[in-house]
N, C-alpha and C positions, 0 to 999 in steps of 0.2 A: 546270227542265231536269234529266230523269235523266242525268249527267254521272259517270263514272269514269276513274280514271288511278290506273295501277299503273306503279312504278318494282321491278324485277325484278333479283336480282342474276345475276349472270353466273353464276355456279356451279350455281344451276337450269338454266340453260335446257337440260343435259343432252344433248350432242352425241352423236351414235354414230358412232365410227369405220366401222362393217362400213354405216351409211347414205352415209359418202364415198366409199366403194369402189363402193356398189351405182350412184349415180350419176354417177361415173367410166364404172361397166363394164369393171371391171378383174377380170381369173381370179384364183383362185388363187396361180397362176404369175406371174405379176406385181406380184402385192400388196408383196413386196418392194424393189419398184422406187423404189414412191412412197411405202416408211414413215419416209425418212428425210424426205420432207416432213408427212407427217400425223403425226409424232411430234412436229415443230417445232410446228405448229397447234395442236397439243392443249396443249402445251407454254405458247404464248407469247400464242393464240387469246383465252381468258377474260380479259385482261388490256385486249384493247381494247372489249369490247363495253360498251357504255352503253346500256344497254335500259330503255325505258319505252313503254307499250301503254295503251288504254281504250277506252273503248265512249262513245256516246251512247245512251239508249233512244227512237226516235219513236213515239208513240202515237196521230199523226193520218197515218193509210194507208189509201191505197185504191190499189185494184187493177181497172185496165183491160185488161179479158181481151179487148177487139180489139186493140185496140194493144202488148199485151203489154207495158206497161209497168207500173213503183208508182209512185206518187206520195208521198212522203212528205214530212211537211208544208209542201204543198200544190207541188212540187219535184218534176216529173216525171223519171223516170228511166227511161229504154228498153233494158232488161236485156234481152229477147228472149227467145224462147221457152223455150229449157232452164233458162236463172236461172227464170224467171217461173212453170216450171211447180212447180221448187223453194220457192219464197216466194209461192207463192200464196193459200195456205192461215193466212200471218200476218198478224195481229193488232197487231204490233207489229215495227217494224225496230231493231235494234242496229245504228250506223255506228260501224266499228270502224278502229283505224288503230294500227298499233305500228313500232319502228323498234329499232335495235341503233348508232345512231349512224354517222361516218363514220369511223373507224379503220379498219378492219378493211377498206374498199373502197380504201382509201387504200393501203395495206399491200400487199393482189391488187393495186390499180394498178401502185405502186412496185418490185414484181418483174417484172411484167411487161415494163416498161419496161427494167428491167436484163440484157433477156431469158430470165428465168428463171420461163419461161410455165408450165408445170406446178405450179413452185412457187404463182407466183400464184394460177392456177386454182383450187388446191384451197383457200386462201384465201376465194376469193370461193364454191366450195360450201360452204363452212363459217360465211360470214355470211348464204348465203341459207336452211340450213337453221337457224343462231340464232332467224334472224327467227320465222321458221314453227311453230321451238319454243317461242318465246318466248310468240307468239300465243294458240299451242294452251293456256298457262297463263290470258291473258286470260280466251279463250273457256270454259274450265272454270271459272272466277270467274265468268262468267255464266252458265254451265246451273246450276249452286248456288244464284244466285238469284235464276231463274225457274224452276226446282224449287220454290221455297217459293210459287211463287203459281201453282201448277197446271199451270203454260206450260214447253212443251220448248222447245228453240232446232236450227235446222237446222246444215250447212254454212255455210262462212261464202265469200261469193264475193266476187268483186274487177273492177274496170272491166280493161280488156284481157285478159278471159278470156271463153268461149263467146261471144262476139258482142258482148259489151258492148263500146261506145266508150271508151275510155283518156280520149275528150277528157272526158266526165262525172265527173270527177275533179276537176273547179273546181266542179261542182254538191254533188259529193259531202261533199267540202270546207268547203263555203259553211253545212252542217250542223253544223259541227262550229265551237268557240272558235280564233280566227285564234292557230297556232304550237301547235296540241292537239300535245304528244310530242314540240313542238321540228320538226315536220315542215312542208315548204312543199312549195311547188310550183312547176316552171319554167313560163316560158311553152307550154313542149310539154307541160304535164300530168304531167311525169316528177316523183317525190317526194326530194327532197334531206332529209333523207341517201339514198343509193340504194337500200341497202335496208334499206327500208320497206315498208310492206303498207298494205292499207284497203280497206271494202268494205260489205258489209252479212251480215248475220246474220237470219233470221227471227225469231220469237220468236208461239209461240201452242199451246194444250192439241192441236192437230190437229200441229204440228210436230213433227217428228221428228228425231235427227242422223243421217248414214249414215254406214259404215264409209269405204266409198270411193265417187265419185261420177263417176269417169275417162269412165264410157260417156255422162254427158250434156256432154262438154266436149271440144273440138274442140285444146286446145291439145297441140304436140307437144315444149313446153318445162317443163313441170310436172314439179316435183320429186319430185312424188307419185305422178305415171304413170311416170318412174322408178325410186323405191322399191315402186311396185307391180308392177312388171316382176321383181324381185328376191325377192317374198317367197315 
């Protein structure tokens, strides 16, 4: 089994303040309002995250272009048509899954509760963009090395996005060594610690990565069609 796991320190993972504001959607005018809580975050944020990330590599895929689905070894998976038209062209799937641990959801919970909702808020944007940047390290550990064997890597996609079912997250899973990242799953598919990511990656010399891919993905929660609203 091609198997990797990266334990990542907190001080990579490289937050952008002017990314919390864009996904706020806060002016100018207002930036002031909320710096004395994203002064605290930045402040007190790195101290809880515990981030660790990895990939599996599958190299028995195929691809059922009625059904739009992959199959990877031998694990059908019904990603539907916009994932499928993305990875259809691989050779190879990375199942990728990384996490930042549960502090930091604990922390957005714990204010929230004390009513001090904005505080929390920008808490929980700041672990769901950890996650994501954290990620983005993984997945640059792996175009480095499938660069050395000819093969690009795409996007990397996730169950509860474009069409995919949330519930193929126990299929997804079932790919991966029981506790990969310290990450489980409840009985609804949701990943403890909360956030968590995982998904798949293409991997093939026809693959390509793209900048943004917002136009093939239906969701109106993504942080990324957020931050692309902004640039």
């Amino acid at each position: 089994m091609h198997l990797k796991q990266f334990n990542i320190s907190s001080q990579s993972v490289g937050i952008n303040r002017a990314d919390i504001y864009a996904v706020l959607g806060v002016s100018d005018e207002v930036k002031a309002l909320v710096d004395e809580y994203t002064d605290d975050v930045f402040m007190n944020g790195p101290e809880l995250l515990k981030v660790s990330g990895g990939y599996m590599i599958a190299e028995d895929v195929e691809m059922d272009t009625r059904l739009k689905q992959i199959i990877v070894n031998r694990i059908p998976f019904s990603i539907k048509k916009n994932i499928f038209h993305q990875l259809k062209a691989s050779e190879k799937i990375a199942v990728f899954a990384c996490t930042i641990g549960d502090a930091v959801f604990e922390k957005s919970r714990a204010l929230m509760k004390n009513n001090e909702m904005l505080h929390g808020y920008i808490y929980d944007i700041y672990g769901s963009l950890a996650v994501e940047n954290a990620m983005e390290q993984v997945q640059k550990n792996l175009k480095i090395e499938m660069a050395g064997t000819g093969s690009g890597i795409s996007n990397r996609y996730s169950p509860g996005y474009c069409g995919w079912n949330v519930a193929e997250q126990k299929k997804l899973f079932g790919l991966l060594p029981p506790g990969f990242c310290g990450i489980s799953l409840s009985d609804s598919c949701l990943m403890q610690p909360t956030k968590s990511i995982s998904g798949f990656i293409g991997i093939g010399p026809e693959i390509r990565h793209k900048e943004y891919t917002c136009e093939v993905c239906d969701s109106s929660q993504c942080l990324y069609r957020s931050l692309k609203r902004n640039v």
